[in-house]
N, C-alpha and C positions, 0 to 999 in steps of 0.2 A: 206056506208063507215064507219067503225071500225076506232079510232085512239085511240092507245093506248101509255100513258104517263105513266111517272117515277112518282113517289111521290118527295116530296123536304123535309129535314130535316130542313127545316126552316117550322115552320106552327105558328098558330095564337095561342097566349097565352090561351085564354079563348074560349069558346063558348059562345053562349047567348040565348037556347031553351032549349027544352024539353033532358032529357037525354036521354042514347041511346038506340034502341032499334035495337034489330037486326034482328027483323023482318021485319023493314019497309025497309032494306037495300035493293037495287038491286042483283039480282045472288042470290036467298035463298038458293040454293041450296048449296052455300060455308058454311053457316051458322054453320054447324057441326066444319069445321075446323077452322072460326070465334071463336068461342067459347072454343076450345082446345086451339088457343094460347092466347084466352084472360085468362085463366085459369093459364098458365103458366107463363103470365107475373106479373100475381098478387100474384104467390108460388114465384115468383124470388126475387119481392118487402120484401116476408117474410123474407126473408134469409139475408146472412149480403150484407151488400151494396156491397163491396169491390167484391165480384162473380156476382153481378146484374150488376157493373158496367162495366164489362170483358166480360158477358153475350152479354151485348146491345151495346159492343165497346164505351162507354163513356170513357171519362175521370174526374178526382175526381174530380172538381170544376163543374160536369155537375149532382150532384144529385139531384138537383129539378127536373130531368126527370124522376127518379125514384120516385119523390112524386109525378109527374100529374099520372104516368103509377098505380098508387096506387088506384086513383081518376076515374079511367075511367069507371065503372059500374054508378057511380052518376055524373059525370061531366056535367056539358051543352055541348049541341052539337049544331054545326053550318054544314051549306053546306061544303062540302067537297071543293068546289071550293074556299071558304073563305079560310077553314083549310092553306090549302097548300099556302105557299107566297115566297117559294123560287125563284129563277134567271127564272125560265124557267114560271114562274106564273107570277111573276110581267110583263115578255114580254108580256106573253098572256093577260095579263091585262081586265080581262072577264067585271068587273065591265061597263068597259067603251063600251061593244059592245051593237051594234044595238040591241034592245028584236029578233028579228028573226034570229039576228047570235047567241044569248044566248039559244035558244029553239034548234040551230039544236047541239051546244055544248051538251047541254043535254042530246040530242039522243045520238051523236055520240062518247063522248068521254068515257072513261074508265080509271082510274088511277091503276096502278098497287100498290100492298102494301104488308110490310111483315106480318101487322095485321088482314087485309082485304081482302085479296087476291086481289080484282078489287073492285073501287063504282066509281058510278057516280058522276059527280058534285051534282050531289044535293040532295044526299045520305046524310044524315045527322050524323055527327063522331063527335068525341070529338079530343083534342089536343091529341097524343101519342110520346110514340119513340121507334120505333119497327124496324128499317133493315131488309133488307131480312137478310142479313151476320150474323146476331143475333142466335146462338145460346141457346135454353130457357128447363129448366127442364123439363123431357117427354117428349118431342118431337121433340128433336134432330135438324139437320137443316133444315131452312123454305122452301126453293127449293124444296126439298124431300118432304116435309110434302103437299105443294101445288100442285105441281105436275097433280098428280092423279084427282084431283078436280078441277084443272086451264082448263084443255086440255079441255074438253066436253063442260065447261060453256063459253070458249074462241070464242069456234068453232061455239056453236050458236047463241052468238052475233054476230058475222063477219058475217052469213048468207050468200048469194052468192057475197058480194061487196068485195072489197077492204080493206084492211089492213095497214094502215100505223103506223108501229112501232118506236116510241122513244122511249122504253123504254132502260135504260143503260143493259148494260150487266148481270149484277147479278140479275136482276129482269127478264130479259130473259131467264135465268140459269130456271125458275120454270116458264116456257110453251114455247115450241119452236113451232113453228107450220108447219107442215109437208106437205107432199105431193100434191096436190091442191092448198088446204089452201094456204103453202106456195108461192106457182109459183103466187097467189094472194096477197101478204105482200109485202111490200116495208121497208128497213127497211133504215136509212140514218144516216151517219156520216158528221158531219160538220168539212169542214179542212180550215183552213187559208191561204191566198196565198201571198209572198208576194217577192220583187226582192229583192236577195241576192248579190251581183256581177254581176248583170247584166243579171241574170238565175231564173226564176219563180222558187221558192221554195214553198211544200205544208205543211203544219203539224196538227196536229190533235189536237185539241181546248179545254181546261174542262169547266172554267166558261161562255165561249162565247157562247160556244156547247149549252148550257142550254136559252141560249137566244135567238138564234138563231130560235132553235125548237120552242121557245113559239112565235116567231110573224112568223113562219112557220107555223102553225095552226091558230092564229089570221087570217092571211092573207085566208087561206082557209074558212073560217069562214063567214068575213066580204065579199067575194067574190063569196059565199055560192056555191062551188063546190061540185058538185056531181055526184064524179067521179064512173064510174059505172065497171070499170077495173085497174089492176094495170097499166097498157097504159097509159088509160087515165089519171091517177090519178097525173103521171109523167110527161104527159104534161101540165097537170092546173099548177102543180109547174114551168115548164118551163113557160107558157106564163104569169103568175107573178112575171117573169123576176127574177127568179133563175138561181143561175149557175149549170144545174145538171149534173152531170159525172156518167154514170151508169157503173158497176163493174161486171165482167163477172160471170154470177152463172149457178151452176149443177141443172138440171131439179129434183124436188123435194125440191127446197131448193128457201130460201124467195129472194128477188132481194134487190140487197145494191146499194144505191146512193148514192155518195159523192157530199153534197152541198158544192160549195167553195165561201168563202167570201172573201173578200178583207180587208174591215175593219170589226174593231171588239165594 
């Protein structure tokens, strides 16, 4: 089983190892376009901040992000499972899992990224701040740019198991995954439920959405499912007492869950 996560814009100040190298990265094969937009994020730094900072969708009180993004050739680097500490990391709260549900995370997981394409947790990165939505000098938008080199490396991690995708939207934009593949992906949205006047009302969640998915994979994790279908993979969520609603999909195309929670 594949699961494939969002990155979080919240990530860890510093690192504290060796800097980085891009060859010891998982996926070498990305390495090429690795290094195109590390290229570009360091031509964007030359220029005046005011285009860097429109470039990376910051705003002016955010240019210490444009001094780490400066930094990233010599930075220290840490696991990627440290880097990331946004909403959906802190649920996953890896530190705290059993070593055997930390070994099968290793395996299993993959972080999507606009600078990295995918790494593992325990790929070792430096702090950044790169979007997919980021627009960067030469090489135009990251979707496109990844694309091409997402599909093949996506395809032979997943190998013949199961798929399960969080990642958000815009990170999906650059690898959709098609026919087979696909009918093997699960992909799930988290909605809220709650009584309105006396009528179940549903609606679709941002900050919860993120926590939700993190102790949705903890909980696969800690309960070390190895789901060997998308079938199966839907019932492990069901019998850890999820609420899942599955949404009708076209053959060739991934399968959408709706988990509904109640509280948030």
């Amino acid at each position: 089983m594949l699961i494939l996560l969002p990155p979080s814009e919240g990530k860890a100040e510093a690192g504290a190892g060796r800097r980085l190298d891009l060859t010891r990265l998982s996926l070498p094969e990305l390495n090429p376009v690795r290094e195109q937009v590390l290229a570009a994020l360091l031509t964007l730094r030359a220029g005046p901040a005011e285009a860097a900072l429109t470039a990376l969708g910051l705003g002016s009180g955010q240019q210490g992000e444009l001094r780490r993004n400066a930094r990233l050739e010599r930075a220290a680097t840490a696991p990627a499972g440290r880097i990331y500490t946004g909403v959906l990391y802190e649920a996953l709260d890896l530190a705290t899992l059993p070593a055997a549900a930390q070994r099968a995370a290793a395996r299993q997981v993959l972080i999507s990224s606009g600078l990295w394409g995918a790494v593992r947790l325990t790929d070792r990165i430096p702090p950044y701040r790169c979007p997919i939505g980021a627009r960067l000098p030469g090489v135009g938008a990251l979707p496109a740019l990844w694309r091409p080199v997402l599909g093949p490396a996506l395809t032979s991690a997943a190998g013949t198991g199961p798929v399960l995708d969080l990642r958000s939207g815009a990170y999906a934009a650059a690898w959709t995954p098609r026919g087979e593949l696909a009918e093997r992906t699960v992909t799930v949205r988290v909605l809220h439920e709650r009584e309105v006047d006396g009528t179940a009302v549903r609606s679709v969640v941002s900050h919860f959405n993120k926590a939700t998915k993190g102790r949705l994979v903890r909980d696969l994790l800690l309960h070390d499912v190895r789901a060997r279908s998308a079938d199966a993979l839907v019932g492990a969520l069901r019998d850890l007492k999820y609420t899942v609603c599955e949404q009708p999909s076209a053959p060739g195309r991934s399968r959408q869950i709706d988990v509904v929670v109640s509280a948030l």
